[in-house]
N, C-alpha and C positions, 0 to 999 in steps of 0.2 A: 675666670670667666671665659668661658669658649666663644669662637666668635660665629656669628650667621654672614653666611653667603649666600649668595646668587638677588637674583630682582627683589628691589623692595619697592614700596611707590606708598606715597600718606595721600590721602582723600583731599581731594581739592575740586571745587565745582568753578564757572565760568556760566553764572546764571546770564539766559537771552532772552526775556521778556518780549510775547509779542503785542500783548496791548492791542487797542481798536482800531483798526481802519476804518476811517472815515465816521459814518452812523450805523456801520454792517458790525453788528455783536455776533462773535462763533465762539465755540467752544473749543479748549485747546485738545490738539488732538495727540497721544504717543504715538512716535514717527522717528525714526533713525534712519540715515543711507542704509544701503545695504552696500555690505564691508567690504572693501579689497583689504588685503592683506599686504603692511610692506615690514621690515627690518628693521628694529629699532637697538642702534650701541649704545653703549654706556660711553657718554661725551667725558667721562675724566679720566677714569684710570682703564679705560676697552676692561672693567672686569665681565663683563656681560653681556648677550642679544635678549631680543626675543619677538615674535611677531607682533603686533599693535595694528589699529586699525589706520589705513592710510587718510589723510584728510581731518581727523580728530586732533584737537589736541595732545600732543603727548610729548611731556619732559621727564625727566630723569635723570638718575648716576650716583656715582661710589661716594657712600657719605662714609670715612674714617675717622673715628675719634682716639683711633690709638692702633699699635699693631697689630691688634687681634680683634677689635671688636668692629669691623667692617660692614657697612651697610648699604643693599642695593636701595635705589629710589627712583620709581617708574608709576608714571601715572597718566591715565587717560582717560579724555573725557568728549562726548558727541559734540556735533559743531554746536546743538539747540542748549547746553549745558544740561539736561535733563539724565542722562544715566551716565553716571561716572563705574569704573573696573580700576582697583585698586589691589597690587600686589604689595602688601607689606605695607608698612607705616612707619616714616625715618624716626617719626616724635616720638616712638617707644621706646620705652627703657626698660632695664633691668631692677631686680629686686632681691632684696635680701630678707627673709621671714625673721621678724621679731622673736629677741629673744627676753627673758630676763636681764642676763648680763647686757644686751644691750642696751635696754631700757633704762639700766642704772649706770651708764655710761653716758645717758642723755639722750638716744639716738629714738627713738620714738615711733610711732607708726606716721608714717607721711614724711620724717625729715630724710635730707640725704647723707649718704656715709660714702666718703673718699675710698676708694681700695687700693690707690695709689695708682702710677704710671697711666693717670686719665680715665680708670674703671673708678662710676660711681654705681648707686645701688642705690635706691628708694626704699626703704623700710615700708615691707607690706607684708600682711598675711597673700598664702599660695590660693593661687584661681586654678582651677584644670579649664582646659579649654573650654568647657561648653558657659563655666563662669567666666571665660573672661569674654568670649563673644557675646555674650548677654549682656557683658557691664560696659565694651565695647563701644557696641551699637547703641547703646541708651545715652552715651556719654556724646558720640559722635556726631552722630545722625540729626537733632538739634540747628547744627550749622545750616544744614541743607534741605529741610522740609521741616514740618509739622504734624499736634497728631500721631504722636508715635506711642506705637502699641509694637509689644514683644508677643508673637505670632505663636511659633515654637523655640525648645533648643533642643540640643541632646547632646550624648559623647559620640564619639566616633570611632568607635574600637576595631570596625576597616583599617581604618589610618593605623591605627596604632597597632595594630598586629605585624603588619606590614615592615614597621620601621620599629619594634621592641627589640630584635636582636641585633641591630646594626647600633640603635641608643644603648645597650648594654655595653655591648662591645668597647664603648668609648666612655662608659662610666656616666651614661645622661639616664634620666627617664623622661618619658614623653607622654602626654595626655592628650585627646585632640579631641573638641567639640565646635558646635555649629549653633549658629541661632539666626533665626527671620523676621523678620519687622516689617510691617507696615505705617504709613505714613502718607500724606499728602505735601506736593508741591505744585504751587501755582493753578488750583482745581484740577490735577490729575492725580487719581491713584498713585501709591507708589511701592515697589516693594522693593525692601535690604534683607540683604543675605551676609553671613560674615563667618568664616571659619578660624577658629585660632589654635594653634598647639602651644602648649604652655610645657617645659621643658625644664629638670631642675637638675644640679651640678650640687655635691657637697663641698664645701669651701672653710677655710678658715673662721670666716665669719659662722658658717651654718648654714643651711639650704641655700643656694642662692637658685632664681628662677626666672626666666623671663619667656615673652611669647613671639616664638616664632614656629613658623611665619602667621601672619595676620591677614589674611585673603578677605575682597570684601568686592561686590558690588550694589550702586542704587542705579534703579530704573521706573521707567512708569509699569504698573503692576502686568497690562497687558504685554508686555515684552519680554519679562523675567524670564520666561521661556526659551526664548532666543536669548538676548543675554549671557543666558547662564552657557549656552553653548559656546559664546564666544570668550566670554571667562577660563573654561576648561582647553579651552584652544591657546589662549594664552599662556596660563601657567607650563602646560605643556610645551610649550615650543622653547622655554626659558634655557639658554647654554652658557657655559661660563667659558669664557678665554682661558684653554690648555696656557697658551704662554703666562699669560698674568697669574694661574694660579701655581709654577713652575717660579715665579717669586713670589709667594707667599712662604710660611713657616710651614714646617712638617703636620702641625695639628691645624694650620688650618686647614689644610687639603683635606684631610682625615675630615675634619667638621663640613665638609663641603660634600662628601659622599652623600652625609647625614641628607643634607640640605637637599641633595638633588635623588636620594631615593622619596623625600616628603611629597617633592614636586610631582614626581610620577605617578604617587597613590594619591595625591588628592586629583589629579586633573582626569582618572581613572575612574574615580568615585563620587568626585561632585556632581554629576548630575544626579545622581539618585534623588536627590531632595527634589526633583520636577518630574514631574508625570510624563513626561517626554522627552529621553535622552536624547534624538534625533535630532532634538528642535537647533539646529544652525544657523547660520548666516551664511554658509557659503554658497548655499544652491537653495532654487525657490521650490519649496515644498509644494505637495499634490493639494489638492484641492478638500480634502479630508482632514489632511495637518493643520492646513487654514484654520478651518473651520473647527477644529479642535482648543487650537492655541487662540482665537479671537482675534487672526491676525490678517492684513493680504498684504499684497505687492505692488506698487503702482512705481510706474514711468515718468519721468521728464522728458516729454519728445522733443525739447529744444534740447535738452542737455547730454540725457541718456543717465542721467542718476536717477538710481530707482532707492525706493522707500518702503521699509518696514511700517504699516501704521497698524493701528488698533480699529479691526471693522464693526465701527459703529456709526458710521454715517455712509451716504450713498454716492457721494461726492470727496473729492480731494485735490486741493491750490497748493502751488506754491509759489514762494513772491522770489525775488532776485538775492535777497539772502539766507535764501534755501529755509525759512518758517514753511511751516506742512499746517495746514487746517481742513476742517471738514465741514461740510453744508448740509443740508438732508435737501435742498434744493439744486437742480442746475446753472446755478446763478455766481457769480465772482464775489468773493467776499468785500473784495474792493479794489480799488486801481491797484494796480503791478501782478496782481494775484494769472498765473496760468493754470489749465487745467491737466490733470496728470492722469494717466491712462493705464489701466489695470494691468500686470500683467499676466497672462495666461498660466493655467497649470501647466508644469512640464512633468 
């Protein structure tokens, strides 16, 4: 079993309900700060950075289960718990394809088989990426919204062109596909996106396979646009610690190239799936983009935090634990509520 390196992170949400104020009923609105950008380590073993959004939720680090099969784990999530960005998923495991002989050995589809020195292997038939991002997200997504319909999928033979002669080189093969889902949380839209490369090793036992990496973000639908730029911002900024991987084993360094030519062609090519590669968070878009994405910009003039929302109301509050809602009147949704001030195109 080769091992995976660099940022991992499993979906985890941090649901923030905001309920009625007073006898004032609104509608929830999709709203995120808009991003500063700070430095996030890996708190156990320094094997990893990578940028995160400041203010957000966000934990992580080196989950080991033996000396070679190493796993990052990094995840974030907005203050509202509404769009989480998940690199990688620690709960994944590896697989060995059923065989005969194993079957008469007992070993079965779904039970587990020891490989020894702490490698186990799930007895499964082989998914290529675009099956296991569709069995993924159907399996996943459940926790955090409802409502769930599988959008599109495909392969992704960008990716994999990319990174077939570096997978050869070290005796792997690589497959990589994507899938989209829709869903509702808390009456907002919502859209998932999830990428996975499904990777296989021939082994004593026989095919053995597992999916990395496992990319994944949920959002309210009008944001997925921006989202997804900050996704690709993510992945991209991901470094491993030269020192930490100067003690690792000779192969896993070698498996760590793998790992970090992946990161570069998917954070290269993930946008393509949005009609707007542009769409960022780092700088407030012209007044076209807006209007294209269903998105604008508004201000806290007490605070100076400014917010991504979804323009569909003509008004915009927010209260002292940063909830964002919208009015179609000029009127306060209710006590604590201030009003927040568009900001201009630049």
């Amino acid at each position: 079993m080769k091992p995976r390196l660099t940022a991992a992170a499993f979906l985890l949400v941090a649901a923030c309900p905001l309920g009625a104020v007073g006898q004032v009923q609104y509608q929830p609105i999709a709203a995120l700060p808009l991003v500063k950008w700070t430095r996030f380590s890996d708190p156990v073993e320094g094997a990893f950075s990578l940028d995160v959004p400041a203010g957000w939720k966000n934990a992580g680090g080196t989950v080991r289960r033996n000396a070679l099969q190493v796993f990052g784990a990094e995840m974030t999530v907005s203050p509202n718990g509404n769009t989480i960005i998940a690199l990688n998923d620690a709960r994944l495991v590896s697989y060995v394809v059923p065989t005969a002989l194993m079957a008469y050995a007992g070993f079965k589809i779904g039970s587990i088989y020891d490989g020894g020195g702490g490698t186990r292997y799930v007895v499964a038939p082989y998914q290529n990426g675009q099956q296991f991002a569709s069995w993924y997200g159907q399996v996943t997504l459940p926790s955090f919204c409802t409502n769930i319909a599988l959008v599109s999928s495909g392969a992704r033979p960008d990716v994999n062109q990319q990174l077939s002669q570096l997978a050869r080189s070290f005796g792997l093969g690589a497959d990589a596909g994507e899938a989209t889902f829709t869903c509702s949380k808390d009456g907002l839209p919502m859209t998932a996106y999830v990428f996975a490369q499904s990777n296989t090793i021939s082994g004593q036992l026989g095919a053995i396979w597992y999916p990395y990496p496992v990319l994944a973000f949920l959002t309210p639908t009008p944001l997925a646009g921006t989202v997804a730029g900050m996704f690709s911002h993510m992945i991209k900024s991901v470094e491993l610690n030269p020192a930490w991987l100067q003690g690792q084993q000779q192969v896993a360094m070698k498996v760590s190239q793998i790992a970090t030519q992946t990161e570069n062609a998917i954070s290269q090519d993930i946008m393509e799936s949005y009609e707007n590669r542009e769409a960022t968070i780092d700088r407030v878009m012209d007044e076209g983009s807006r209007e294209r994405l269903g998105i604008d910009y508004y201000s806290d003039p007490a605070t100076g935090q400014q917010y991504v929302v979804s323009n569909t109301e003509n008004y915009y509050w927010t209260d002292a634990q940063g909830h964002v809602v919208g009015t179609n009147t000029d009127t306060a949704p209710g006590p604590g509520f201030s009003r927040l001030q568009r900001v201009p195109p630049q």
